[in-house]
N, C-alpha and C positions, 0 to 999 in steps of 0.2 A: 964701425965707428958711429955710423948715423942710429945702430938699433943701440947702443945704448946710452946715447942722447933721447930716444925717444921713452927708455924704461925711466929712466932720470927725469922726465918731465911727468909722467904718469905718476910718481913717485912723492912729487913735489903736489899733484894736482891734490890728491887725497890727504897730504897732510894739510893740506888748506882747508879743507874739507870738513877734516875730523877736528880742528883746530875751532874752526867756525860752528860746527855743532857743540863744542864742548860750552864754547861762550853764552850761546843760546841756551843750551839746559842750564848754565851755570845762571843764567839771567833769570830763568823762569822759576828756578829755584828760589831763588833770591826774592820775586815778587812774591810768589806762593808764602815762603817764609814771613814777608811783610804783612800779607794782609790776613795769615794766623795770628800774628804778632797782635796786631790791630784790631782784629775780633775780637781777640781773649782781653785785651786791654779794655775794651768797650763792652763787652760784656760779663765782667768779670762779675760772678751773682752777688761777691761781696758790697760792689758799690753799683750795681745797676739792677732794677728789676720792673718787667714791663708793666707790670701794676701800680706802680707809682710816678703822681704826675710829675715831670722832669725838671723839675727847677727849685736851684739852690735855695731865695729867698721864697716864703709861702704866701708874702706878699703878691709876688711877679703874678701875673697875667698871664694865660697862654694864650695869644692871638693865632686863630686859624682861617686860613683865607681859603677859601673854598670856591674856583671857577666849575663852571659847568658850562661846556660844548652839547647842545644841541643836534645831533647826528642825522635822526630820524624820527618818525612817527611809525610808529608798528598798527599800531588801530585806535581806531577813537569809535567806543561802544555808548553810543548816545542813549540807547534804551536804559543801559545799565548806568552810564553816566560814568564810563571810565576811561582811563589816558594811558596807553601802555608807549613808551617811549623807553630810545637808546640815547646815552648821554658818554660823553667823557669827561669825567669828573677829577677833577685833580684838588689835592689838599694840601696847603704847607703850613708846618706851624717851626716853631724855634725845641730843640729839645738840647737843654743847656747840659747833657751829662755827656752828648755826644760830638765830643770834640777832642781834635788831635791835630800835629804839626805834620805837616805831608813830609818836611825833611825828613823826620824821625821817623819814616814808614816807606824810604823809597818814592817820594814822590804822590803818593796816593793821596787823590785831594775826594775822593767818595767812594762809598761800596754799596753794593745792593743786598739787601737781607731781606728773608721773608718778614712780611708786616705782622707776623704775630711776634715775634721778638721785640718790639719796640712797642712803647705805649701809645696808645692812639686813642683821639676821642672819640668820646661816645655819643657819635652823630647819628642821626637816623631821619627818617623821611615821616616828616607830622601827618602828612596826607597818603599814608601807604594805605591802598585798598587791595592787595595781596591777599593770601591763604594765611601767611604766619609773618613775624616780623626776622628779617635776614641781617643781621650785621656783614653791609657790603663794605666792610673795607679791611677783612679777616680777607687770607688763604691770597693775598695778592702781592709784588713784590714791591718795596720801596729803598729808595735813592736817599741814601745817608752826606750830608755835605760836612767835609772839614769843619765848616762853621756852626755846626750842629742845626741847619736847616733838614728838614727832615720833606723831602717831597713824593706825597701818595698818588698816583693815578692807575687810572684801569676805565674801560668801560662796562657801562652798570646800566641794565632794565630794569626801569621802573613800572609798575602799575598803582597809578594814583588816580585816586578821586578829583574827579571835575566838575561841577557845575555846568551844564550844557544847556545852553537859551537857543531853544529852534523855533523861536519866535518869526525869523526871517530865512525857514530854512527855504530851500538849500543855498539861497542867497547870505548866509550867516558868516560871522565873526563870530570863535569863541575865545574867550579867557580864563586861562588854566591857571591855577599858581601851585608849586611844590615848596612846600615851607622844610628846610632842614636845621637840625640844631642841636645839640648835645641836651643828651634826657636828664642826666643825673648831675653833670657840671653845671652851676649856675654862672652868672654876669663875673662875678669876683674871681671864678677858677681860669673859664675859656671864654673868651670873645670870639662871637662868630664874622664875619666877613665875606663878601659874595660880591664876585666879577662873573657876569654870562656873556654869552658870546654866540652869535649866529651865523659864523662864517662858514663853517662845516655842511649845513644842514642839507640834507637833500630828499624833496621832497618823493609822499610815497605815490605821486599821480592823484589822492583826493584833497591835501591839503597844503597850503601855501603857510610858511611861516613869513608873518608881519615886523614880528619884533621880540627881545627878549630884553626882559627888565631882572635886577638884582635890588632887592630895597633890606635895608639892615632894620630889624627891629628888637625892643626889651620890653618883652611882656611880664606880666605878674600873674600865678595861677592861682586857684582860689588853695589847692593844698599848702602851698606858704606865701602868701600874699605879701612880704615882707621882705621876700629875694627875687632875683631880677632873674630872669633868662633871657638870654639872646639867640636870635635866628637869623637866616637870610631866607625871606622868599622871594624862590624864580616866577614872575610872569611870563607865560606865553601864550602870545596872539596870533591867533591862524584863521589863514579866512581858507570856505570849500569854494573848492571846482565846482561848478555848480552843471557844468555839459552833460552828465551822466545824468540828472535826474532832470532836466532839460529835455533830455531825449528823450527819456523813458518815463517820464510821469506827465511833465505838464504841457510836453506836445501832442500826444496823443488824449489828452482830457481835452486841449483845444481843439483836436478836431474831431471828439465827439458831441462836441460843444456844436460846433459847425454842422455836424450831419444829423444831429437834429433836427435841423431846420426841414430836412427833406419832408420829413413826415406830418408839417403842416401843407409839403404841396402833395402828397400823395393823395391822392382820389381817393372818399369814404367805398367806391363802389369795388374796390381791391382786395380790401379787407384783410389791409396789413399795417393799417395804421399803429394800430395796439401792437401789435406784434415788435414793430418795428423799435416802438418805444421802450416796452419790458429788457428787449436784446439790450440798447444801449445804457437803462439803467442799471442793469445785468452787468455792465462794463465797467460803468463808472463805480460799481462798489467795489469789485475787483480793484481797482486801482487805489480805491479809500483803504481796503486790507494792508494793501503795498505800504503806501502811506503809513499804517500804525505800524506796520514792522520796526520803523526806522524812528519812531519818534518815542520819546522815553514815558512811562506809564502815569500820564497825572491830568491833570484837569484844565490844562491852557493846553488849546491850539496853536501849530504856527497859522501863520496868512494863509500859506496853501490847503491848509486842511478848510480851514473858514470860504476860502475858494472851492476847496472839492466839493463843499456841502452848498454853497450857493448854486455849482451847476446840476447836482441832484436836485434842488428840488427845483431849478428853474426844468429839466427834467421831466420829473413829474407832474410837472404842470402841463405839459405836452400830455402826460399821458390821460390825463383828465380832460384836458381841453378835447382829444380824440376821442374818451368815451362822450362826451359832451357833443362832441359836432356829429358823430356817427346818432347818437338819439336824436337831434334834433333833423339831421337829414332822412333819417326816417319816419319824421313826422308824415299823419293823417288825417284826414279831416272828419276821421271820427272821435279825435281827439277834442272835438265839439271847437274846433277851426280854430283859427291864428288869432289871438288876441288881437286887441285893435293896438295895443302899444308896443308891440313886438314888430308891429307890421309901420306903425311911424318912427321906432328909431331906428330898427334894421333897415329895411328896404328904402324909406324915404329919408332917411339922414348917414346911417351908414354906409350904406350898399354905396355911392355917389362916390364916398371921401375915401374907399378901398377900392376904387376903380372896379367894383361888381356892379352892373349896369341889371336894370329891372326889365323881366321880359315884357314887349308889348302886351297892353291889355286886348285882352281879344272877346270879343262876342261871343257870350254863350247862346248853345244851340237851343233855338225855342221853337216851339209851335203855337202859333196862336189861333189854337180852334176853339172857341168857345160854344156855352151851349144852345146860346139863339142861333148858330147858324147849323145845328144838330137839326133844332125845331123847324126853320127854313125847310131843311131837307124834307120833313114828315112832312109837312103841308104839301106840297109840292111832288105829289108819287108820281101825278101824268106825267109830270115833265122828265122825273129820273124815267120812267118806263120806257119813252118813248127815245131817250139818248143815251141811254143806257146799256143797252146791246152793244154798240161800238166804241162805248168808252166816252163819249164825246163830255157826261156831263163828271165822271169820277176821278178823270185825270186832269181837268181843269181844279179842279173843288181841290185835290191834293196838292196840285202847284202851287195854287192863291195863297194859302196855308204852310207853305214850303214845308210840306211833309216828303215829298218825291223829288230831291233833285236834281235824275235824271232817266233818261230812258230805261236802262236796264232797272232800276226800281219798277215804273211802269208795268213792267212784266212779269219782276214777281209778284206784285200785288196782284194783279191780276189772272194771276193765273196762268198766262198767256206767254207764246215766245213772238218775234217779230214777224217769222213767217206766218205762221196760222196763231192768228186770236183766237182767242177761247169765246165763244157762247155763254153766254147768261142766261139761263131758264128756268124760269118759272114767272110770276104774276108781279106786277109793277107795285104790287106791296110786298112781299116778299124780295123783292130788289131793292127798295128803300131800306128797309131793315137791314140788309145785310150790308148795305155799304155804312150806316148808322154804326153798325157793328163795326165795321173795318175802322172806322176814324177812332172810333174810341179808344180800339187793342193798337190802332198805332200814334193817339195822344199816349198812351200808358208806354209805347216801346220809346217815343219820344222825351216820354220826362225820366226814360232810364238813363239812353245816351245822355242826356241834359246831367246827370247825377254824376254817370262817368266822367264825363267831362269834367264839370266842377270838381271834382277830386283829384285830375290831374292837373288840371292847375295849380290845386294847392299844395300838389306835392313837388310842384313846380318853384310855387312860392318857397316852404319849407327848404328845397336845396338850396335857395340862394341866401336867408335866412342861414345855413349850415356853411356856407362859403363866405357869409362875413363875418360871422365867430370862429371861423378857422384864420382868418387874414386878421381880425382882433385880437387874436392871442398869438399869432406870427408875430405882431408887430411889440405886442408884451414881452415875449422872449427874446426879440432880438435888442429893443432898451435893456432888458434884464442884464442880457449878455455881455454886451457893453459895458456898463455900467460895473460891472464885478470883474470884467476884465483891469479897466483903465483904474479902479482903486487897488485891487491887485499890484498893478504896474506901477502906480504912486508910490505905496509902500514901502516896495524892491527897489522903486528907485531914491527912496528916501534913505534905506540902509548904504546903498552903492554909495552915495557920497558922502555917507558919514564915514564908510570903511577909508576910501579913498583919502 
């Protein structure tokens, strides 16, 4: 009893089953049938063809409204000066041959058919900087509405022409526009219409979108000045990131800027001044190359390039000012000595106001032997003869004179060491003579040292002379420096609030 209650229920399950599947194919047939029905209605070649524009009176207008979503920025080629961007683009216009009662089809209030079946305007992109011209609104699918609304989307990459001002790079705002419009329909055939939209957008990490504008406009061309065409052009304002080139360009120019400085306190006696300077203009050109890679090929700098080349040549001016202090601290005084006016403004007016302090004047070394007391000597042989053996009257005569100014002198002049003095022999006129002789070869060794001396002093003079024109042109570069910074910073900061 209970097994075939249970065949009976199995029995009953499947014809539910097969009942319920027949209703379904029976329905989908039914749909399928509808929207063959609806095709062949709407596309019947007799009264529909996509070459011709869709409306009864030839009067009618086709108004087309064309939004454009802002997705992305793929690159922005400033050298080249072009905008390659992803958009979704949607088109609707009225196409009055495409209409039908959804009763009379099952309910069917739209179908989708490929866009080459249906007419479509001939829009194109005024500002395409492409390879060829692409008709993007072929090979994509569009949404037919009972009301014979006809709506096209898809997303479309463009590459257009832009206008790039890196006047205030990389602190800039640019302004792009894409003009779109139908080439061959004029004002009387298709009216164009433009909604944009920036909700979408997502930036690519270098650039920020500001805003996107749609403006309708009716131009006249000069090949038929007489008929109107309509467009919509998109605005778009993006301002860069500017951290990447922050990083990488104009903080390292600022602190080659800054390490410059070192090489006005580097010692001439190192003799790496120059060196030092060549490496870093060495650098900064380096960085000037960076700089033209990214700026596009014409005859206006931005600020930063007008910056790069102010710290080059502030620069080079160190490198000159180092060949300049290295000459001057090698000065000699056979250079026929220190002018007088190099030595009143350096030393006596500059040296003071650069905290370079003048070395004391010091006494040069003299001897004042003259030749009456040569003559003294010849007169006077008894008296050398007879004090002369022990010294008594040659090392006073030397002292008086400050030729000898100390013992160990004593001794070489004489010949002598402290323990055993030397003898003097021969005749109290030949002793006169030769000590006549000794004063004279050592006036003559006297006005040598006297010669050395003076010449180091003046080469004494000269470095300090070389150390106020090095703290002179420290003090030029660091105004300089300044100065091209804080206008610099003006600038960029006179963009920042206009962007803002």
């Amino acid at each position: 009893m209970s097994g075939g209650l249970c065949k009976r229920a199995v029995m009953f399950s499947a014809t539910i089953l097969v009942f319920l599947s027949i209703i379904t194919v029976a329905e989908e047939t039914g749909t399928s049938t509808d929207h063959r029905r609806l095709l062949d209605t709407l596309f019947d070649p007799a009264k529909y063809s996509p070459i011709i524009r869709p409306i009864y009176n030839r009067a009618h207008v086709t108004h087309v409204n064309m939004t454009v979503v802002l997705s992305t920025i793929i690159d922005m080629d400033e050298r080249n000066q072009l905008l390659k961007s992803n958009m979704w683009v949607t088109l609707q216009w009225i196409d009055e041959f495409m209409r039908w009662n959804p009763d009379d089809y099952g309910g069917i209030d739209n179908i989708k058919v490929p866009s080459t079946d249906i007419w479509l305007p001939d829009v194109v992109l005024y500002d395409n900087a492409a390879t060829s011209y692409i008709n993007f609104l072929i090979k994509q699918i569009a949404i037919i509405y009972y009301t014979g609304e006809i709506l096209w989307a898809a997303p479309v990459i463009y590459v257009s022409s832009c206008s790039v001002d890196v006047t205030y790079f990389p602190f800039d705002m640019q302004n792009c526009s894409m003009k779109f419009g139908p080439w061959q329909h004029d004002g009387t055939e298709v009216y164009m219409h433009g909604v944009a939209n920036k909700e979408e957008y997502q930036s690519d990490g270098q650039w920020d979108l500001v805003e996107v504008t749609a403006v309708e406009n009716v131009e006249y061309y000069p090949d038929h000045p007489e008929v109107p065409y309509t467009d919509v052009r998109f605005g778009l304002v993006f301002t860069r990131r500017p951290q990447y080139y922050v990083f990488n360009l104009l903080l390292p120019n600022a602190l080659f800027t800054v390490v410059t400085i070192t090489v006005f306190y580097l010692p001439p006696e190192s003799g790496e001044k120059i060196s030092l300077s060549i490496t870093i203009l060495l650098s900064l050109t380096v960085f000037q190359l960076m700089l033209a890679d990214f700026m596009p090929p014409s005859s206006f700098l931005p600020f930063v390039g007008y910056y790069f080349i102010g710290v080059m040549v502030l620069v080079s001016m160190s490198l000159v000012s180092s060949v300049l202090v290295l000459n001057v601290h090698c000065g000699t005084p056979e250079d026929d000595g220190m002018p007088a006016w190099v030595r009143r403004l350096c030393l006596d007016h500059l040296a003071p106001l650069m905290h370079v302090w003048k070395r004391p004047i010091a006494r040069p070394f003299q001897a004042n032997i003259s030749m009456h007391r040569l003559e003294e000597l010849k007169r006077a042989p008894t008296y050398v003869k007879a004090k002369l053996s022990n010294g008594e009257v040659f090392l006073p005569l030397l002292r008086k004179y400050s030729i000898v100014p100390d013992q160990n002198s004593r001794h070489r002049i004489m010949g002598s060491s402290p323990e055993r003095p030397r003898k003097v022999r021969g005749n109290a006129c030949d002793e006169s003579e030769l000590v006549i002789e000794l004063l004279e070869e050592t006036k003559k060794l006297t006005k040598y040292f006297d010669l050395k001396r003076r010449e180091e002093l003046a080469k004494k003079d000269w470095k300090i002379v070389a150390m106020v024109v090095d703290k002179l042109f420290l003090l030029i570069y660091i105004i300089g420096s300044v100065v091209a910074a804080v206008i610099f910073a003006c600038q960029m900061g006179t963009n920042t609030s206009k962007t803002i």
